[in-house]
C-alpha positions as CSV (number, residue, x, y, z in Angstrom):
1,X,-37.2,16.4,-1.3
2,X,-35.1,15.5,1.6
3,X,-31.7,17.1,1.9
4,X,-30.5,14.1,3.9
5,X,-26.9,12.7,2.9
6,X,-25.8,9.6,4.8
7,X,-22.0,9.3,4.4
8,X,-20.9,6.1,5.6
9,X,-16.9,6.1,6.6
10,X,-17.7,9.7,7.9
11,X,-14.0,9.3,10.2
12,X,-12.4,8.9,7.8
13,X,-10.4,11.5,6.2
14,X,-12.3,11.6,2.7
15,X,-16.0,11.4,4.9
16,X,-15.2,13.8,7.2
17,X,-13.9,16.3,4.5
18,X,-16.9,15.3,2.4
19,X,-19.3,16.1,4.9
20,X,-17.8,19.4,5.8
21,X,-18.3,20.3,2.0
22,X,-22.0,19.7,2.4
23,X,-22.5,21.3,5.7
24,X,-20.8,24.3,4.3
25,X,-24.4,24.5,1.8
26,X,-26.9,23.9,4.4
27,X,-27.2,20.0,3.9
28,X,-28.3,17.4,6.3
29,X,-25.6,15.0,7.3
30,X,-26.3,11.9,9.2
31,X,-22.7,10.4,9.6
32,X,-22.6,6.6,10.4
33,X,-18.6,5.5,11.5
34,X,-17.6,2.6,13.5
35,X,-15.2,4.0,15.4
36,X,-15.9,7.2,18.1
37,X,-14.8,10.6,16.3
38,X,-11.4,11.4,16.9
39,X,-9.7,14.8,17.9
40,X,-10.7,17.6,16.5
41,X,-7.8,18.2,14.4
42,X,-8.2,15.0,12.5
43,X,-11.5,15.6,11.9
44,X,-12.9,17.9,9.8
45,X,-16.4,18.7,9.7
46,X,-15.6,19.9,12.9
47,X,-13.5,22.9,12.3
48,X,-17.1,24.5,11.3
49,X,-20.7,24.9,11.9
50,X,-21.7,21.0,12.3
51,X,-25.2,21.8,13.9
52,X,-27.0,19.5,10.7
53,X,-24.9,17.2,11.3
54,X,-26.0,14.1,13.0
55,X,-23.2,11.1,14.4
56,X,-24.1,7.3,14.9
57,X,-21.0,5.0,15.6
58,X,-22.4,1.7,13.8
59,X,-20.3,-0.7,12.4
60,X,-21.0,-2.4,8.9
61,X,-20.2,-5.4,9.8
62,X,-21.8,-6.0,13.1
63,X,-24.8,-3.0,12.7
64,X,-26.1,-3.5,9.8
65,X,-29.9,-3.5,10.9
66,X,-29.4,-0.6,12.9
67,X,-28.0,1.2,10.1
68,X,-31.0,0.1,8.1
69,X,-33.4,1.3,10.5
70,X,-31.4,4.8,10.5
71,X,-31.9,5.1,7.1
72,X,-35.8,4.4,6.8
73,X,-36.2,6.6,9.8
74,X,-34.6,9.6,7.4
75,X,-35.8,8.6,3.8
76,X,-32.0,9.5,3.1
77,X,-32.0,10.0,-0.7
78,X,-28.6,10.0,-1.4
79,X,-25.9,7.6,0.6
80,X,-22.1,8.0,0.1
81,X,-20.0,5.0,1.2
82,X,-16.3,5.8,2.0
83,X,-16.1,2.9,4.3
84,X,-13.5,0.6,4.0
85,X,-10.3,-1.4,5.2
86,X,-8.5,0.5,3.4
87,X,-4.4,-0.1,4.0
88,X,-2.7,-1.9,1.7
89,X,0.3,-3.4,3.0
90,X,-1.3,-4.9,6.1
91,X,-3.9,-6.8,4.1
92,X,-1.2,-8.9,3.7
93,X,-1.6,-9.7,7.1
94,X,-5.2,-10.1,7.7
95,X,-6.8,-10.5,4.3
96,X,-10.0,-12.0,6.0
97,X,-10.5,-8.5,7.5
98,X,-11.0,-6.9,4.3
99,X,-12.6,-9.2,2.3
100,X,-15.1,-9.1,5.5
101,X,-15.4,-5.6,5.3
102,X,-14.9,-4.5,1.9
103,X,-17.2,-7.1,0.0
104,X,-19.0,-9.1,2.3
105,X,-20.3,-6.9,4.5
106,X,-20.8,-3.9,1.7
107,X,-22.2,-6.3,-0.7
108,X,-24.8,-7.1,2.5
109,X,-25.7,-3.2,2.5
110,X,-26.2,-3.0,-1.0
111,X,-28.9,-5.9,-1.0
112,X,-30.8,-4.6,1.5
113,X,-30.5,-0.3,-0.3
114,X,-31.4,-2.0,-3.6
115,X,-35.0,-2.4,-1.9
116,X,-35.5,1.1,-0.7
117,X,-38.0,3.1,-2.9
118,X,-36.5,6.4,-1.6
119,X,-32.9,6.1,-2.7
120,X,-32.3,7.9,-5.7
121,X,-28.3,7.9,-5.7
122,X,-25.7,5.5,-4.0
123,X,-22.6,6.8,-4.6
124,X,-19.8,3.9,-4.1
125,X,-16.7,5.2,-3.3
126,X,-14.3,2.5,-5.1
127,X,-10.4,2.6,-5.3
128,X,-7.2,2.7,-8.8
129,X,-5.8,-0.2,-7.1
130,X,-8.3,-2.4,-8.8
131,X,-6.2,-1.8,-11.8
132,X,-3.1,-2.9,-10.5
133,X,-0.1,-1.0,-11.7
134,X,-0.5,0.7,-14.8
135,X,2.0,1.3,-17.2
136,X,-0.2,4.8,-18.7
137,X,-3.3,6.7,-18.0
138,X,-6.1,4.5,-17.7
139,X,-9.5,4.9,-18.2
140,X,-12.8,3.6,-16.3
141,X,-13.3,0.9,-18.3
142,X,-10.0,-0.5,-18.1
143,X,-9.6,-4.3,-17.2
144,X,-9.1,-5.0,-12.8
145,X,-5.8,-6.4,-12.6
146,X,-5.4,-6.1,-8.6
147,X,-2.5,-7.1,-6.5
148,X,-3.4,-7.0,-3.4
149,X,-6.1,-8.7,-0.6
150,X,-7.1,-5.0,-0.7
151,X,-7.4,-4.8,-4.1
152,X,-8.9,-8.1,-4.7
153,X,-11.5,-7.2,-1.8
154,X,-13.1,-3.8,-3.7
155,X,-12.9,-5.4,-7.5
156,X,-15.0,-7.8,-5.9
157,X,-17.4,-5.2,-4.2
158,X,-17.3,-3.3,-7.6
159,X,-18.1,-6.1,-10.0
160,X,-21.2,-7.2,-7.7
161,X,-22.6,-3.5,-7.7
162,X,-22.5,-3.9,-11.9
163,X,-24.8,-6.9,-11.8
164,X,-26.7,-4.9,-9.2
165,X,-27.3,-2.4,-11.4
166,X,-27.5,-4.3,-15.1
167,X,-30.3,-6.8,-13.1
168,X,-31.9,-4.8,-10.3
169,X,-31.0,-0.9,-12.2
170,X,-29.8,-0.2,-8.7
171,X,-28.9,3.9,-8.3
172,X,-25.2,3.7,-8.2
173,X,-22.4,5.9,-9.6
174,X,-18.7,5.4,-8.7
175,X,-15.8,6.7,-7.7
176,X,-12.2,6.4,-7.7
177,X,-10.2,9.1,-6.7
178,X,-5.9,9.6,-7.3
179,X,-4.0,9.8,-3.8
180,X,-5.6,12.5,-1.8
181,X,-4.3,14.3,0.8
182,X,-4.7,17.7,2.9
183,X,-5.6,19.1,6.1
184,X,-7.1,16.4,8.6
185,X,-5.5,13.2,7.0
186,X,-4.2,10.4,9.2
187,X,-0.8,10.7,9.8
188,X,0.0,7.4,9.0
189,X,-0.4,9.2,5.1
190,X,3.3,9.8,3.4
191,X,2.2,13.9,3.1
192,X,1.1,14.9,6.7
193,X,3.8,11.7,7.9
194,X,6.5,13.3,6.0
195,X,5.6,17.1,7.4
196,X,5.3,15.6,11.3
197,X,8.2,13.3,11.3
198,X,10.4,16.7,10.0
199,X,8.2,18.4,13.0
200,X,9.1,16.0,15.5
201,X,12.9,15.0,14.4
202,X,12.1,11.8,13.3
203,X,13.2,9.6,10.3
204,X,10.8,8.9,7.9
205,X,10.8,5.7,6.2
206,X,11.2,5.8,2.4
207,X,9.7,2.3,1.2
208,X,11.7,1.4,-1.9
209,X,13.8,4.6,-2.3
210,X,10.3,6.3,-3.1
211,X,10.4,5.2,-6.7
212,X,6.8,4.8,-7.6
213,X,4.7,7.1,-9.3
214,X,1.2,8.8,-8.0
215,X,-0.8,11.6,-8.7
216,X,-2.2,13.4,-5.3
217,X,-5.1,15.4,-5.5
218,X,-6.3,17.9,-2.8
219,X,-9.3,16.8,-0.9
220,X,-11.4,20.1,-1.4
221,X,-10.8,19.3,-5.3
222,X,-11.9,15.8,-4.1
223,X,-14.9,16.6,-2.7
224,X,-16.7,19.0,-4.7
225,X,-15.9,16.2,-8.0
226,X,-17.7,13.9,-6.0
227,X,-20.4,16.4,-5.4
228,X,-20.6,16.9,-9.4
229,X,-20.7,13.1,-9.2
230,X,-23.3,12.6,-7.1
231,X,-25.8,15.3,-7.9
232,X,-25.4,14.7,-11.8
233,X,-23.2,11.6,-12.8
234,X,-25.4,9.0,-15.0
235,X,-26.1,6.4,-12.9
236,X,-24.0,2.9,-13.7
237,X,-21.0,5.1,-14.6
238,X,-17.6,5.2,-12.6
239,X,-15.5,8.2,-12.9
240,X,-11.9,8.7,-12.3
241,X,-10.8,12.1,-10.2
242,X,-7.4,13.0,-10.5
243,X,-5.0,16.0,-11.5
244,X,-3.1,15.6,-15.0
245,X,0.4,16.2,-13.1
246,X,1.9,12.7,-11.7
247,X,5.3,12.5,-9.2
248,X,7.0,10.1,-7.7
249,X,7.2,9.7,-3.8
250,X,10.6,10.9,-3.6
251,X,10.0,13.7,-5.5
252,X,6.7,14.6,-3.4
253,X,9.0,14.0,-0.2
254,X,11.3,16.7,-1.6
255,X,9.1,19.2,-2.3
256,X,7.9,19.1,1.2
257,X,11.5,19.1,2.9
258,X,12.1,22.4,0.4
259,X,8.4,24.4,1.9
260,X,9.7,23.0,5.4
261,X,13.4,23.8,4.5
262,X,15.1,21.1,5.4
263,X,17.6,19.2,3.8
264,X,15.9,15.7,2.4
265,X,19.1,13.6,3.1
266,X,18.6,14.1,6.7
267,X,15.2,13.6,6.7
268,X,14.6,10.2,5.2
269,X,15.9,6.3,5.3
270,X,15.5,3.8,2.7
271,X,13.2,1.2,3.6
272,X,12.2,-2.3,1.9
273,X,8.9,-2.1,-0.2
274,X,5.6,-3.3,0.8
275,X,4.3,-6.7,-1.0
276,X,2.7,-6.1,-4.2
277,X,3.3,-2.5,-4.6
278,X,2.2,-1.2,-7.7
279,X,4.6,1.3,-9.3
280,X,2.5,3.7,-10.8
281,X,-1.8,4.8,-10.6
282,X,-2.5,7.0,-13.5
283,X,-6.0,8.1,-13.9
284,X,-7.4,9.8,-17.1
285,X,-10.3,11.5,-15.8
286,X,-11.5,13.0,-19.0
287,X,-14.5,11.7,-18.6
288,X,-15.5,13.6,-15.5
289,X,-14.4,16.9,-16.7
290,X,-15.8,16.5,-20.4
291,X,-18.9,15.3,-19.1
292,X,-19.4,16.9,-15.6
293,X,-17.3,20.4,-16.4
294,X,-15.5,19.6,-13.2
295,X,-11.8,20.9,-12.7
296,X,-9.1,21.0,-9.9
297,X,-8.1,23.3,-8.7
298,X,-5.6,23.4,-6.0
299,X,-1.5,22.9,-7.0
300,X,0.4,20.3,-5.0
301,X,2.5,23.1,-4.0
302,X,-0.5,25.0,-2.5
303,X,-1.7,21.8,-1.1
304,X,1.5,21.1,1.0
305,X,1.6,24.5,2.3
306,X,-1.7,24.5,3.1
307,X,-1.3,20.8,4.8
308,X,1.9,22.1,6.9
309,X,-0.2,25.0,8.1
310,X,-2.6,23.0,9.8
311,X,-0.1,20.5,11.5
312,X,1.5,23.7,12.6
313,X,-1.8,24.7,14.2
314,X,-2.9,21.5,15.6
315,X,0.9,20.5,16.3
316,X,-0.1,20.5,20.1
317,X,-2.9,17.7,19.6
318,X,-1.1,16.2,16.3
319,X,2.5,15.6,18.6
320,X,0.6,12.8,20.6
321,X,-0.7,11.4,17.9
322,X,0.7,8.0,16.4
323,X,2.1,8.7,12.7
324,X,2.0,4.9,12.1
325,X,-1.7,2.9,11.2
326,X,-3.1,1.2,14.2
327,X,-5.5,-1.9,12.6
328,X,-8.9,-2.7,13.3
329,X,-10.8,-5.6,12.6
């Protein structure tokens, strides 16, 4: 069998960290992104060996043939979709970009993968904020109350994969991960925002006073569940990765000003919140570490430092980068 793995979103920071997890075993990546890779620092497969790794820049919503044609060429067996609009806030603004992206268009791949005799997995990369805010630990089967376009935008990407697989027993697991975070994010992400702002002597914005509650998970931890996921999860399932420990955003900002030594006061300014902001994503993911034996692994504390180790490394490239999102249609 091929060891092909098509990872679509491979710029992105849970793609590109995703694909340096398989490289690191040997596998074949062919990595399909609309935008051209960034710098090195936020990307990275490219800290390593990426030799088997191959780079298209197609976009899902205008490439779709050619990305159909890229797949029959490789008889991929396994595809991982990360791609998305995936900022929440600012789907306020252009909700027709992400219902574009994040249903029509993904709901237009899935049609045509649903005819491809050499797929074996499609693992659908789907988001807690489906859930809306949730007042406890919720599991996968839990109703979609969602509050945002965002939201709105991948409940309705993840209700039309069900029917694809109930009707057409289409190959697809699912994912939803916690926060993530860790070396290579975007720095428009509260951790590696909150680590270069204090870098650069800058304020950082606290929406709300930083009162909602999150748990953040480590990428690595990240990747190798969805690995687990991928290789062995039963196929129509969704499964929840996420640590047991929860914080809120002030405390998280905290704990980074105390690695970084700085006094938090001085650091940060209370900003309004963002429309529709849930308060809280709390995700039991009992089932994938009953079912699939998978653990994390990595503290937030560990995380952090090693997060702060790699904006001190890159800190030359990182300084001329923008630490606020720059939208795309």
């Amino acid at each position: 069998m091929s060891e092909y793995v098509a990872i679509l979103g491979s710029n992105s920071f849970s793609g590109a960290s995703y694909a340096r997890h398989l490289l690191a075993q040997g596998k074949q990546v062919i990595a399909i992104s609309r935008s051209p890779e960034p710098v090195t620092a936020l990307l990275p497969y490219a800290w390593d060996d990426a030799s088997n790794l191959r780079f298209h820049q197609l976009d899902l919503n205008n490439d779709l043939d050619a990305i159909d044609n890229l797949l029959d060429k490789y008889q991929v067996p396994t595809v991982v979709n990360f791609a998305a609009q995936s900022m929440v806030g600012q789907s306020w603004e252009w909700p027709e970009h992400w219902f574009m992206t994040n249903a029509v268009s993904t709901i237009k791949l899935h049609n045509r993968l649903r005819h491809k005799d050499y797929l074996d997995k499609y693992v659908h990369i789907s988001t807690p904020e489906v859930y809306g805010s949730c007042s406890g630990f919720v599991a996968e089967h839990d109703h979609y109350k969602p509050s945002t376009p965002y939201a709105v935008s991948r409940a309705a990407a993840d209700m039309s994969l069900q029917t694809f697989f109930d009707v057409h027993k289409f190959p697809v697991v699912s994912t939803r991960a916690a926060n993530v975070y860790g070396p290579g994010q975007q720095l428009y992400r509260i951790i590696p925002k909150t680590i270069m702002s204090i870098l650069l002597g800058r304020k950082l914005p606290l929406h709300g006073g930083g009162h909602s509650e999150r748990s953040f998970i480590h990428i690595d931890d990240v990747s190798s569940a969805t690995q687990k996921i991928s290789e062995k999860g039963e196929l129509g399932k969704c499964y929840h990765i996420s640590t047991e420990r929860t914080v809120t955003i002030r405390n998280l900002v905290e704990l980074i000003c105390q690695e970084m030594q700085v006094d938090f006061n001085e650091v940060c300014e209370v900003t309004d919140d963002r429309p529709g902001k849930d308060s809280a994503y709390l995700l039991d993911a009992s089932l994938l570490r009953n079912t699939l034996g998978w653990q994390d692994k990595i503290s937030l504390e560990d995380g952090i430092a090693q997060t702060l180790a790699w904006a001190k490394d890159y800190y030359s490239t990182l300084k001329n980068e923008s630490l606020d999102y720059q939208h795309k249609e």
